[in-house]
Structures are given as C-alpha cells and as structure tokens.
C-alpha positions as CSV (number, residue, x, y, z in Angstrom):
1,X,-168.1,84.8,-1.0
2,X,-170.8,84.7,-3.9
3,X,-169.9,80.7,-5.0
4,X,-170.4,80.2,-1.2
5,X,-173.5,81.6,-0.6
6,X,-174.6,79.9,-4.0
7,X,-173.4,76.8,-3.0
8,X,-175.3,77.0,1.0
9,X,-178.3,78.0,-0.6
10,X,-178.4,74.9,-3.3
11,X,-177.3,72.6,0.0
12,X,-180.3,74.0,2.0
13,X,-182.7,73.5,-0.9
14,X,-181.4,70.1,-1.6
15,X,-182.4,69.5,2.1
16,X,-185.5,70.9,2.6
17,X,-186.9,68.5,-0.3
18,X,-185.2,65.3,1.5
19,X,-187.0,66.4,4.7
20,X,-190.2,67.2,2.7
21,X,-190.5,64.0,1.2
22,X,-189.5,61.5,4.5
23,X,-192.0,63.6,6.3
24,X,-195.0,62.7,3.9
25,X,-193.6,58.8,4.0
26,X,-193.4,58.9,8.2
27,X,-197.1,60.4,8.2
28,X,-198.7,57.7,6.1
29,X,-196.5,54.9,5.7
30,X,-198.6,51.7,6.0
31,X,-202.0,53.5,5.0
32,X,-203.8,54.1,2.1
33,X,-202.2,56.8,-0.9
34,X,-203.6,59.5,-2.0
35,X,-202.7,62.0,-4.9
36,X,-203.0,65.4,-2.2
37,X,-200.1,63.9,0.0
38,X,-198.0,65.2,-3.1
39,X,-199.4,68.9,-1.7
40,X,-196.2,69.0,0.9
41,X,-193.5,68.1,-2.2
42,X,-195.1,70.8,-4.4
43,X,-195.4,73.5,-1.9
44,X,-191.4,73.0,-1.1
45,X,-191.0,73.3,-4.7
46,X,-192.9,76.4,-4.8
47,X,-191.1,78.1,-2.2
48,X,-187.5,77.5,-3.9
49,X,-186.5,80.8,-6.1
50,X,-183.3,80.8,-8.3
51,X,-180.1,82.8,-7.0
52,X,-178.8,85.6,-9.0
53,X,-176.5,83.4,-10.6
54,X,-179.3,80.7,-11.8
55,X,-181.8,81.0,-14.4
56,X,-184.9,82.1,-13.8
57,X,-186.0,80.8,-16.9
58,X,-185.0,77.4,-15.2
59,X,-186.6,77.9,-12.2
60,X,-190.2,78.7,-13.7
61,X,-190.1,75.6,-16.2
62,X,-189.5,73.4,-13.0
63,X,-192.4,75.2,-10.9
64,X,-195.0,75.3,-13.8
65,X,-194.2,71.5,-14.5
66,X,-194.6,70.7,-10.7
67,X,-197.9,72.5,-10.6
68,X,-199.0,71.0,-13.6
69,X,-198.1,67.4,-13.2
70,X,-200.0,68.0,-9.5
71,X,-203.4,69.6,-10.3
72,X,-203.7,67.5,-13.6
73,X,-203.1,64.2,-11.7
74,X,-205.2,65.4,-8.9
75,X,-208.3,66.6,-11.3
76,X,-208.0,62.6,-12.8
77,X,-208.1,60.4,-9.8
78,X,-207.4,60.6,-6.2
79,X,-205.6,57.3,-6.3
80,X,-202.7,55.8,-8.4
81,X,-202.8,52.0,-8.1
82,X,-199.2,50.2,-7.7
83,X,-199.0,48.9,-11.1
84,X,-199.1,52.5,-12.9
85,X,-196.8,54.3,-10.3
86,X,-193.7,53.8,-12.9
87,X,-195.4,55.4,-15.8
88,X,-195.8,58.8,-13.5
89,X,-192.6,59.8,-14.8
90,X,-192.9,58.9,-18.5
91,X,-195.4,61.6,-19.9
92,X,-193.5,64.9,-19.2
93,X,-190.3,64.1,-22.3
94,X,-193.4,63.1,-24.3
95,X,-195.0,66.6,-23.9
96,X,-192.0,68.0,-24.1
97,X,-191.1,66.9,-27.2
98,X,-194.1,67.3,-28.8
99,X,-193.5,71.2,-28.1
100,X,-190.1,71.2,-29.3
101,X,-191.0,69.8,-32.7
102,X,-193.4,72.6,-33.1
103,X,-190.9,75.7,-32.2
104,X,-188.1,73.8,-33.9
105,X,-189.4,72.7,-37.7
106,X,-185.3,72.0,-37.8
107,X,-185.3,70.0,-34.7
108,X,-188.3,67.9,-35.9
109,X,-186.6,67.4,-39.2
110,X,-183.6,66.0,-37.3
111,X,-185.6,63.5,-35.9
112,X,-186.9,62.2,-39.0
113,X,-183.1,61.8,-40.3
114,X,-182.7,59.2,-37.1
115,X,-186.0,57.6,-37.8
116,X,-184.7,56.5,-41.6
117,X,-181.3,55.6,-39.9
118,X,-183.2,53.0,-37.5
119,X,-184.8,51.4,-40.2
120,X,-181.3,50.9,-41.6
121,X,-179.5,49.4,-38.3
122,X,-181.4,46.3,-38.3
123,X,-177.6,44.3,-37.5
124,X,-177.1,46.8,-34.4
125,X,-181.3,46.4,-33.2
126,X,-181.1,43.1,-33.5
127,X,-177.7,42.2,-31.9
128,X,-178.7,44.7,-28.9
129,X,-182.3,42.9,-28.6
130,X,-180.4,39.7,-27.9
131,X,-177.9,41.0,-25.4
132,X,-180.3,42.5,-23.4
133,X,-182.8,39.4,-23.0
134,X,-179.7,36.2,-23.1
135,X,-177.7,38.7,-20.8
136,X,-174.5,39.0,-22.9
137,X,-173.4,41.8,-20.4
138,X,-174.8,41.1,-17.6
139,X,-176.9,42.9,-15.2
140,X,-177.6,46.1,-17.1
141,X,-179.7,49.2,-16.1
142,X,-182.0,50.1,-19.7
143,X,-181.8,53.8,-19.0
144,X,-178.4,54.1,-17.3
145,X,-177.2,58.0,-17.4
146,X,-174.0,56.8,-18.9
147,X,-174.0,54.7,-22.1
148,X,-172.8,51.4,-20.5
149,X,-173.3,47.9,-22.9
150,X,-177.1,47.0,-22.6
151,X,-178.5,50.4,-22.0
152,X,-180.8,52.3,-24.7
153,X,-177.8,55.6,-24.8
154,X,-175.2,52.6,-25.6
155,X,-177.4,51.6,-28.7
156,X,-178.4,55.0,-29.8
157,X,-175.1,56.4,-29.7
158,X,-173.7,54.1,-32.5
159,X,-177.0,54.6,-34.7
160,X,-176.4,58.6,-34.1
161,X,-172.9,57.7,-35.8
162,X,-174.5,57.0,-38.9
163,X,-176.2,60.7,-39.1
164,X,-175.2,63.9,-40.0
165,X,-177.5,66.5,-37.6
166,X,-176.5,68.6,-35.4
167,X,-174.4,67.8,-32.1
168,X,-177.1,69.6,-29.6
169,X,-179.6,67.4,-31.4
170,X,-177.9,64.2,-30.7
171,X,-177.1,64.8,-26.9
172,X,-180.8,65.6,-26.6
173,X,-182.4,62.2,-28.4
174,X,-179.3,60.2,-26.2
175,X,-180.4,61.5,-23.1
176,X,-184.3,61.3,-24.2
177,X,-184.1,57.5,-24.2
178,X,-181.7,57.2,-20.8
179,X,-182.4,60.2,-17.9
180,X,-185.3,61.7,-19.9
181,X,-187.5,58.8,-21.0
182,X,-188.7,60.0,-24.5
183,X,-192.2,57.3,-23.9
184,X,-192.4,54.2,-21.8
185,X,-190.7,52.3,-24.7
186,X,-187.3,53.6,-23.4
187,X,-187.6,51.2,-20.6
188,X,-189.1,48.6,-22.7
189,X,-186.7,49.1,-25.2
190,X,-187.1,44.6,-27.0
191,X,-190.7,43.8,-25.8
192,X,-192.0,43.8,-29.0
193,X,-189.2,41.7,-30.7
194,X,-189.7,39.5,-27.8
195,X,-193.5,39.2,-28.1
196,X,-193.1,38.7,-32.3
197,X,-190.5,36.0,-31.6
198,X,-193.2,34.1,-28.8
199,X,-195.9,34.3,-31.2
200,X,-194.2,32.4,-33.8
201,X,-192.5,35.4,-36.0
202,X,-189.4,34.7,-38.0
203,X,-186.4,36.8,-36.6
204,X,-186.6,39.3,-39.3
205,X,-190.4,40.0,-38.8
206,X,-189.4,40.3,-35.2
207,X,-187.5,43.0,-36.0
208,X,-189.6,44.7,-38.2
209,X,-192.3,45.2,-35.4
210,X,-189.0,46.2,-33.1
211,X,-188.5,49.1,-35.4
212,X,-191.6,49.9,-36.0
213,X,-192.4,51.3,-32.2
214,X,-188.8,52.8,-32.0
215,X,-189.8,55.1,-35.1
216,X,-193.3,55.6,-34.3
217,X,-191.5,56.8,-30.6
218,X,-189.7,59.8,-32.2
219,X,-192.0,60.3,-35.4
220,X,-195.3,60.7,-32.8
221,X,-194.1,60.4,-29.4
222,X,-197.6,61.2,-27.5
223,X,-199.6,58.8,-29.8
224,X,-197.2,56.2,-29.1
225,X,-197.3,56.8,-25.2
226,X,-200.8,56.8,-25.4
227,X,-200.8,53.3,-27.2
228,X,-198.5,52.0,-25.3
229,X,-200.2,52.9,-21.6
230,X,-203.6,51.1,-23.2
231,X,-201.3,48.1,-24.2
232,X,-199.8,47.9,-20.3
233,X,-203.6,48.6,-19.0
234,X,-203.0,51.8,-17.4
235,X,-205.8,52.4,-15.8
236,X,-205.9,55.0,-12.7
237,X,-206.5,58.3,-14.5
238,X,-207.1,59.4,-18.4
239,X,-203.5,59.2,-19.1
240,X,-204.1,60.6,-22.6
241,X,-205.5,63.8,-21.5
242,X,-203.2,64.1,-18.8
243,X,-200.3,64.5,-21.4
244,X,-202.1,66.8,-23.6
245,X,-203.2,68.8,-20.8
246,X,-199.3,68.9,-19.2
247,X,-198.3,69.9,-22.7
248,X,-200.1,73.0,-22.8
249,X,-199.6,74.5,-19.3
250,X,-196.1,73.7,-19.7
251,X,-196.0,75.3,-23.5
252,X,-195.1,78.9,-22.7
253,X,-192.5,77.9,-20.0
254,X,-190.8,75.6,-22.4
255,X,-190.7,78.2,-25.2
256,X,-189.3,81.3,-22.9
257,X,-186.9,78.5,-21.8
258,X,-185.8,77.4,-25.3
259,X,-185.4,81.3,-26.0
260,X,-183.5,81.9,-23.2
261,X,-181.0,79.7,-24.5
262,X,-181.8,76.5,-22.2
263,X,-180.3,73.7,-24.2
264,X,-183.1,70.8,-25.5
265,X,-181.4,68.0,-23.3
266,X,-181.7,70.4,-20.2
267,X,-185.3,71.4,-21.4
268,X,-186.4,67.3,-21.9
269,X,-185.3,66.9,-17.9
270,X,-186.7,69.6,-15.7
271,X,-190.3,68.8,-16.4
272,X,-189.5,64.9,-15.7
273,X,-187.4,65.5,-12.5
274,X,-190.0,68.4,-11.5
275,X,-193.5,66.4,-12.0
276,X,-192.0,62.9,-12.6
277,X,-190.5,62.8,-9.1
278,X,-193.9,62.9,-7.1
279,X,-193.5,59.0,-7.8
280,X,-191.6,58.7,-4.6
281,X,-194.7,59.2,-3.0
282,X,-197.0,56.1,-3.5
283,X,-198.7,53.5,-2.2
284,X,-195.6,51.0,-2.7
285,X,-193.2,53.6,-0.9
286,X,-196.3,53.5,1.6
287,X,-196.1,49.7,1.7
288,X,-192.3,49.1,1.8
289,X,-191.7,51.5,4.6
290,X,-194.4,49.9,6.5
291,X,-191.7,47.8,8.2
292,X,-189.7,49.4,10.5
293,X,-186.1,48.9,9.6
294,X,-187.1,50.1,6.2
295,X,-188.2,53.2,7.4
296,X,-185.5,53.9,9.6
297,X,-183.2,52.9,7.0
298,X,-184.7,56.1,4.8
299,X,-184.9,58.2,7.9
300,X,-181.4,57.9,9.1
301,X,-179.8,58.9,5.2
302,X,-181.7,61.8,5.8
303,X,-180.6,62.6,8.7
304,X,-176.9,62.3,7.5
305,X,-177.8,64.1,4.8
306,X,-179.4,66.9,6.8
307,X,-176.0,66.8,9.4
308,X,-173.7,66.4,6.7
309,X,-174.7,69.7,5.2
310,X,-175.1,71.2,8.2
311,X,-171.6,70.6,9.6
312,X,-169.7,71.4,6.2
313,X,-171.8,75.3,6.2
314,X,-170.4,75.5,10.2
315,X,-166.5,74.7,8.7
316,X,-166.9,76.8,5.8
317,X,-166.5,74.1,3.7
318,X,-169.6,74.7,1.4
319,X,-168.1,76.8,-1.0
320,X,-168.5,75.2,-4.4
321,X,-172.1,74.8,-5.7
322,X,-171.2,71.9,-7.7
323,X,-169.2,70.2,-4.8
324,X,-172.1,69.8,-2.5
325,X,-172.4,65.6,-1.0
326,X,-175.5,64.9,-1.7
327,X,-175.9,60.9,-3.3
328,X,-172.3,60.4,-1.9
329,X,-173.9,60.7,1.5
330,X,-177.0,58.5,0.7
331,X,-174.7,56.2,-0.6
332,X,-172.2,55.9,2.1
333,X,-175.1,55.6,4.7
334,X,-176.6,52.6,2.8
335,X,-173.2,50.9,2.7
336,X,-172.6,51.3,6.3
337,X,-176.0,49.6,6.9
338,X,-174.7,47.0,4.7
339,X,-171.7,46.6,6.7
340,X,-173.4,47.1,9.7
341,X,-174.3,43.0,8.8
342,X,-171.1,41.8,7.6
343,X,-172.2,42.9,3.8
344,X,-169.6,44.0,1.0
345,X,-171.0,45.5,-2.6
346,X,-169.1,42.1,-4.4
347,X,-171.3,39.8,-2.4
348,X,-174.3,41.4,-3.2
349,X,-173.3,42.0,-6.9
350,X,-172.4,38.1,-7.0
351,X,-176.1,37.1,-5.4
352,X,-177.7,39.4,-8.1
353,X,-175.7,38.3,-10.8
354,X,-176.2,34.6,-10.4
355,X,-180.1,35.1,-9.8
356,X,-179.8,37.3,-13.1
357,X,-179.2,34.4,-15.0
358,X,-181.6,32.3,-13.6
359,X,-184.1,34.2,-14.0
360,X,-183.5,34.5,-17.7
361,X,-184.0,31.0,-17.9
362,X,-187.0,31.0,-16.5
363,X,-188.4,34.0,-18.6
364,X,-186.6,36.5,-20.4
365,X,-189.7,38.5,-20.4
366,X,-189.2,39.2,-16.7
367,X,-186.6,41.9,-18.3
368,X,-189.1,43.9,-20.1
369,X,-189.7,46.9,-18.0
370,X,-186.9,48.7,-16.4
371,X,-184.5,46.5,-13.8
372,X,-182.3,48.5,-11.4
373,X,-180.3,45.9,-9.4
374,X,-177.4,47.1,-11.4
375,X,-178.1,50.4,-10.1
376,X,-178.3,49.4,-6.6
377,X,-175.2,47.4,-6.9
378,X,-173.0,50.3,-7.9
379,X,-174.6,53.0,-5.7
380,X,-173.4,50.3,-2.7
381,X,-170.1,49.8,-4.4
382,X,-169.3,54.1,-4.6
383,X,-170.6,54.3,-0.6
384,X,-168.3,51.5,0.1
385,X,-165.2,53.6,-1.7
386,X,-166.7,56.8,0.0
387,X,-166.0,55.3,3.4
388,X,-163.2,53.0,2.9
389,X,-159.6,54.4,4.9
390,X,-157.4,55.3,2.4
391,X,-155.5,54.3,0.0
392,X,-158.7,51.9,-0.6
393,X,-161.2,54.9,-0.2
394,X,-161.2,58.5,0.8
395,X,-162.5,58.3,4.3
396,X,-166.1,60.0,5.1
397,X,-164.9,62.7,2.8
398,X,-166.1,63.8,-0.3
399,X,-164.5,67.0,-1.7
400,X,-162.9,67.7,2.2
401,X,-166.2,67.8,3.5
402,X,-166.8,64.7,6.2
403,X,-169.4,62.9,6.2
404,X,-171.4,62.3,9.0
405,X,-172.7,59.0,9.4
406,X,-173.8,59.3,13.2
407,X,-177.5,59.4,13.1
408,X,-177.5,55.9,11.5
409,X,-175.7,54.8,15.2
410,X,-178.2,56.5,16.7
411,X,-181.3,55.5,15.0
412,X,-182.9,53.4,18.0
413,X,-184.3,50.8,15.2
414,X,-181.4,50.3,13.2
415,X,-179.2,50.1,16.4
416,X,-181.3,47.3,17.9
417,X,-182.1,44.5,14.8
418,X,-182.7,42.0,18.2
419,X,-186.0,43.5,18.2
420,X,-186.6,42.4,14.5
421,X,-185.3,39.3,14.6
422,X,-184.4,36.0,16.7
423,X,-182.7,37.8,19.5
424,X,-179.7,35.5,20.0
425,X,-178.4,35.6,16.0
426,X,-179.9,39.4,14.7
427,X,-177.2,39.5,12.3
428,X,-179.0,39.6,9.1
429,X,-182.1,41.7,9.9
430,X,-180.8,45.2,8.6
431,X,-179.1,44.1,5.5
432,X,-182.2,42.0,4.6
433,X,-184.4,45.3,4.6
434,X,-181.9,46.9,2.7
435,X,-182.2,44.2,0.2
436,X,-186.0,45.5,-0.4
437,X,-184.6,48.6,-2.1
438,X,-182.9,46.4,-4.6
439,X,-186.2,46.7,-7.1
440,X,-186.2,50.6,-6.4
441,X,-182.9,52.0,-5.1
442,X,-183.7,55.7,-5.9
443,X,-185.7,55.7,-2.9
444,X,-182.2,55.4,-0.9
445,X,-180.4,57.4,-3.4
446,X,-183.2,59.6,-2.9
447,X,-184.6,61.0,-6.9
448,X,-186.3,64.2,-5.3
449,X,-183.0,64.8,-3.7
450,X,-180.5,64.8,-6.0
451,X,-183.2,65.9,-9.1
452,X,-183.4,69.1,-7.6
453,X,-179.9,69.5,-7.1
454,X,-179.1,68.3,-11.0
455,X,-182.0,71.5,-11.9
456,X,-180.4,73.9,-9.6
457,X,-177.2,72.9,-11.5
458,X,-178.5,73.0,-14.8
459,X,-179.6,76.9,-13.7
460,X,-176.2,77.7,-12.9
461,X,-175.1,76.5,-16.6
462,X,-178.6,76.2,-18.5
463,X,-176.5,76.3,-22.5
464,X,-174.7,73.1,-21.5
465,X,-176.0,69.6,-21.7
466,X,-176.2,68.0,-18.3
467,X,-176.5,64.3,-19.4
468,X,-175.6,62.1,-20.8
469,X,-172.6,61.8,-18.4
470,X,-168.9,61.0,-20.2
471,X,-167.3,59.1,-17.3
472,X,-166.5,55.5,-16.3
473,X,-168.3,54.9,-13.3
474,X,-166.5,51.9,-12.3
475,X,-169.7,49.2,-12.7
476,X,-169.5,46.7,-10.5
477,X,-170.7,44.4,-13.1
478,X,-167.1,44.6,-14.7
479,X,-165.4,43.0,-12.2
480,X,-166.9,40.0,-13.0
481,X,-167.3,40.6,-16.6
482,X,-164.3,42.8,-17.6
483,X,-164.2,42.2,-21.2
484,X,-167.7,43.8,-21.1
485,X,-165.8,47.0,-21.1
486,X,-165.0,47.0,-25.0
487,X,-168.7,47.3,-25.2
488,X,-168.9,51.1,-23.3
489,X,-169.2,54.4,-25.0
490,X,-169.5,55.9,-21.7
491,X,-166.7,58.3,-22.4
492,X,-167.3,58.7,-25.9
493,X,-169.0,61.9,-27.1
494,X,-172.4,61.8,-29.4
C-alpha cells in the first residue's frame, strides 16, 4: 500500500512539472523570452515535498539549487540570447565540484591522481580525438548517459583503468563528464586539438593543448568555465559571478547532503537537473513552437503523459515507484507521429547517418559542441519497440500499464496536416516538424519531466549512484555499424 502511494505521488509530481512547463511554452510561444517565465517552473518545484520514504536531504538540495539558479539569473539579465541558452546547464557541476573539493581534501586529491593519468594517455586522447571528428563510430552523442564509442564516459572509463582511487570517486568523475557536465568542455570534448591542428600545430602539440584544458577542467573547474564562456562569447549575464554566487547558496545544502550520505555522483546531478533544466524555457523553445504542428506535437505527449498516468492510478497499476512510464510514453507518442507519415526510426537513422558524413566533409568543426541526432534516433527507435504488437514490441505497455496514445488522434492540428500543407498530398507535414526536434530532442523526451523523476528516484535510494547507466540500449547506430559494438563499455563497471 506504501510503494503505491509512493509511486502515485512521484507519477503526480512528474506530471505537474510536464503540465507546468507546456503551459509557459502555450502562453508565449512566438514572443519575446524572458528570465521571470521560469517563475511558474520554480514555484512547481517549490511546492513538491519528499515522501516519508525519500530524502529530505535530497529534496532541499534540489529546491535551494532551483531558487538559486532562478533569482541569480534573474538579478543578471532579464534576457538570455539563443546562442548562450546551452551553457544554462553547465555552471551548477562546476559549483558543485568546487564545494566538494573543499569538504573532501581526499576527494580533491583523487582528482589530481586522474589529472597525472591524462597526461599519460596521450595514445587513448588522441585516437578518441580522431574518432569523434573523421566519425569512426558514427553518429555519436558526447555526453551519452551510457558509455557508448565516441562519448566522453567511453574515453574516461578506460583512463580511470589506469588509477587506483576509490570506486565512488570514479562513478562520480564518469558521470561528471556525461549526465553531469563537469564545464562546457564535456561537450566540447576535441575543440582545442582541432583548432591546434587548423592553425598549423604538429599532431603532438595538438595534443598537448588537448590535455592541457582536460586537466585544467578537474584541477580548477570554475576558472576553466569561466575561460571557456569568454572564449564562446557568452554574453547575456556575468556568468562568472553567477557560478560563484550559485556556489555559495548551494554550499550548505550540498554539505548536509554529503553528510547525509548522498553519494557525490547523485550530489553532481540534482543541482544541474534542478537549475539547469529552466533551459527548456527559451527563446528558441519560443521560436520552434511558434509553428503549429510543433506545438501540438509537445502538447499531445503531454497529454498522453497526463492520461497515461492517470488511467494506470484508476487500474491500480501504479504500484512501483521505479516502474512509472514516463520517457516510454513521450517516446511512443513521438513515434506514432512518425508513423502517422509513413516514418520508421531506420529511415530516419539512415537520412542522419549519410548527412553525418557529409557534413564532416564539409567541416568537422561543425561537431564541436554537443550533437544529439543520435539521441533522437534511438528515443524514436525505443517508442517504435514500445508500440510495436508483439513478438516485435510489447504493445502500448510498459510494465502492464497501457499507454494511451489517444490525445495525439485527437489533437485537432495533428489530425488535420491538410491545413499545413498542399491539401491534396499532406503526407509529410507532421513528420517534417517532428524532424525540427532532431537538434534538441529532450524537448519531446521532455528533461524537466523525467529530471525530476531521476531526483525523486535518487531520494528513494540517495547512497547509490544513479548514472552512469550499465545497460545496452540497443543504438540504432549499430545496426548499421555493428562492429562498433567492440568499442562499448556500456555494461562495464568504473
């Protein structure tokens, strides 16, 4: 009875933020952002409150940061121009670990050990650098949650080989350059190889200035996100005194956390997810949903969210807190839209995988920020095995609770694309705004979603890493480069 209540009260929570957050895109979408539209996201967050099972110690870490990462932000600037929204989630692990190094003399020693092995794994650096910018695997995701070939948790892993620390320490510096983001270099992870190489470097004083920044990133994390924010030309608030402020109203939260027993990976997440997530609000989000199939295609996961939930607490089917369909039903909705047009995941992956290759003959340097296609690919590839009939897919059920797919029939936009297109042939309409959340597809997978749901999960067991995550998950990249597979350590323990 307990686990079930538990599990209904995480379901409506995870709800309430989905809601929150369309709400704040159907109000201003096509108009002008501004930093208080955030106010509707952080008094949801404000009103959650841990069950008697969860942490409270959890709970207040993820308040404080969503507080702080607001009114900071809001005292800077009123406005974040498009080009800075994706460093809004890269200064919280900074802070973060910039607080940790100062409880933890142990933990900051630990980090100089991995600092003096990168300046000994110049053959895995270099061979990585390559891979990710002549696309030996592929499409890759830099930051992937699972340490498939061509992410930063792939490389790091095998350098963590070479050390003798602690285990806790190494889950937390893996997940600090995947989910966590330990500075904006852990999506830029070969820029500065790159730029050596174009200015006429020699391959070895390429790498050089490679390892330089991926020391300096763990040896003085907020001086190097600092530097690295002036290099980009970040320039809609002080970013430099937004991290130093952020550190210190999160300081006291962050210690009662680490005392409470909150594991270092857990603690390098909740202020990300909890301050970092306000992203999703933005003048791009504002500018992509101005369209509106785009919109509707947003509006209608949410609403199969929202009946999803809502039927499974009816059947009594809510019962287990970590068996609540949350990304499965965003998923499965955005695969049905992709169907709705004659779509399947393969297609797609093939038209991204051929333009990924010739684009990186045009300029590898397009790669040097964070690309999600990959991601986008294999959240359409899971929605399409959600909703599959057996034995090729379980059948609008995830863990015996159906999902509901309905609204998406009855969205009035999305069940009309004649209205959006040539009238007589409106057959590619739908898929073709679906195809806009390519660049960005935790917009449909929905980050402030399934962010808090990974937090109210980390309450329930706040000791226990949550990330990096130890499974194949089935990359739709390897069916058309299955020998990349000898290249994963997604299964393989730090």
């Amino acid at each position: 009875m307990l686990e079930g209540r538990l599990a209904e009260k995480i379901g409506d929570d995870v709800v309430r933020i989905q809601k929150s957050w369309i709400k704040i895109i159907e109000r201003n979408r096509g108009k002008k952002f501004k930093v208080s539209d955030w106010r509707p996201m952080l008094e949801t967050k404000n009103d959650l409150e841990p069950h008697e099972r969860q942490s409270k110690e959890v709970f207040d870490l993820y308040i404080v940061s969503a507080n702080a990462g607001y009114n900071i932000i809001k005292g800077l600037t009123d406005y974040i121009y498009p080009q800075d929204e994706p460093w809004l989630e890269h200064y919280q692990t900074t802070a973060v670990f910039e607080i940790l190094y100062e409880y933890d003399r142990d933990f900051k020693r630990a980090s100089t050990t991995l600092v003096k092995a990168i300046d000994k794994s110049d053959d895995l650096i270099q061979k990585e650098v390559f891979a990710r910018f002549y696309g030996r695997y592929g499409q890759t995701w830099i930051v992937d949650y699972v340490a498939t070939p061509g992410s930063f948790s792939n490389l790091y892993k095998r350098i963590l080989e070479r050390v003798n620390i602690r285990p806790d320490y190494k889950w937390t510096f893996i997940n600090a350059v995947s989910a966590a983001r330990n500075t904006s270099y852990s999506v830029m992870f070969g820029s500065k190889f790159l730029e050596a190489l174009d200015s006429g470097k020699s391959i070895n004083e390429a790498i050089k200035a490679e390892k330089e920044v991926l020391k300096e990133m763990w040896l003085n994390p907020l001086e190097t996100q600092v530097r690295i924010m002036k290099e980009v030309g970040h320039r809609s608030f002080d970013y430099e005194r937004c991290i130093k402020t952020f550190k210190e109203k999160i300081y006291e939260a962050t210690v009662k956390a680490a005392e409470a027993g909150v594991h270092y990976t857990n603690l390098s997440l909740i202020p990300l997810w909890a301050a970092g997530d306000f992203h999703h609000v933005s003048q791009t989000t504002y500018n992509l949903c101005k369209g509106d199939i785009e919109f509707a295609i947003l509006q209608s996961l949410t609403d199969a969210l929202e009946r999803t939930i809502d039927n499974a607490k009816k059947d009594g089917k809510l019962k287990n807190p970590y068996k609540i369909p949350t990304w499965e039903v965003t998923a499965s909705a955005s695969a049905y839209i992709m169907r709705l047009d004659g779509f399947t995941s393969s297609m797609v992956a093939d038209l991204l995988m051929r333009r990924f290759y010739n684009l990186i003959l045009k300029d590898p340097k397009i790669f040097r920020y964070e690309c999600t296609n990959e991601e986008f690919v294999n959240f359409l590839s899971q929605g399409e095995y959600f909703i599959e009939k057996p034995p090729r897919g379980l059948g609008r059920k995830v863990w015996n609770v159906d999902i509901d797919l309905s609204p998406i029939d009855e969205n009035e936009v999305l069940s009309n694309p004649q209205h959006y297109s040539w009238p007589e042939c409106p057959i590619t309409s739908r898929f073709a705004s679906l195809l806009r959340f390519a660049d960005e597809p935790f917009h449909l997978i929905s980050d402030p979603m399934v962010c808090l749901y990974a937090t109210e999960l980390i309450a329930l067991n706040p000791d226990k890493p949550h990330l990096p995550y130890l499974f194949c998950k089935k990359c739709v990249s390897a069916r058309y480069l299955p020998f990349r597979c000898k290249y994963c350590l997604a299964e393989k323990e730090p």
